[in-house]
C-alpha positions in Angstrom: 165.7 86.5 97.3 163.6 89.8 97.9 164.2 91.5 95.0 162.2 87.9 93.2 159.6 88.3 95.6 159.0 92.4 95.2 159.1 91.6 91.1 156.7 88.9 92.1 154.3 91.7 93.3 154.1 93.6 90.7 151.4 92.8 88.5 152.4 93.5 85.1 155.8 91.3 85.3 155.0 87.6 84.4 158.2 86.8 83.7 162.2 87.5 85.5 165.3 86.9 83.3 168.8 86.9 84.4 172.3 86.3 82.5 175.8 85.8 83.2 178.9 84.0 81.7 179.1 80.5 81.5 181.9 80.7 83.7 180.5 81.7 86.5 180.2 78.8 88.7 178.9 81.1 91.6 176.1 83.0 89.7 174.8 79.8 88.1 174.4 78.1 91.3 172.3 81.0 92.6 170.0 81.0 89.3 169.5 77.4 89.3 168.8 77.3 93.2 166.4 79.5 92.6 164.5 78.0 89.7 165.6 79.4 86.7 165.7 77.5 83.3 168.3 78.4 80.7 166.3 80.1 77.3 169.2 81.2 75.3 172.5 83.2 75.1 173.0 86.7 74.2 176.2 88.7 73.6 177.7 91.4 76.0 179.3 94.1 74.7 181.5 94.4 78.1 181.0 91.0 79.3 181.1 88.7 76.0 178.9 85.4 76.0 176.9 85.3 78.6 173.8 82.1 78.8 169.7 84.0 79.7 167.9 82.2 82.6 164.1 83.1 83.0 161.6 82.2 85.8 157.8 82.7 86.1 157.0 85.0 88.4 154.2 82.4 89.5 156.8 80.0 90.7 158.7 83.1 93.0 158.0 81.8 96.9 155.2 84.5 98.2 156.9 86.3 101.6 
């Protein structure tokens, strides 16, 4: 995914975190294919529950 591997560039991010519902089969997929680890939940004012992913940026494929 470019936008992992422009973050990845940046010096002064370590780290990329990403949320979405627990329902959403589609969107977990992606996160998990692309390394993520589940840290936590956090509530959504529009969205409700939704479950935080983060990845090191170290672990983001170079280009």
């Amino acid at each position: 995914m470019e936008f992992l591997r422009r973050t990845a560039a940046e010096p002064t991010v370590t780290t990329v975190r990403a949320s979405t519902s627990p329902d959403n089969v589609a969107s977990l997929a992606t996160i998990a294919g692309l390394g993520f680890v589940e840290v936590g939940e956090q509530w959504d004012e529009e969205n409700g529950r939704e479950v935080v992913f983060e990845v090191p940026v170290r672990r983001v494929p170079p280009t």
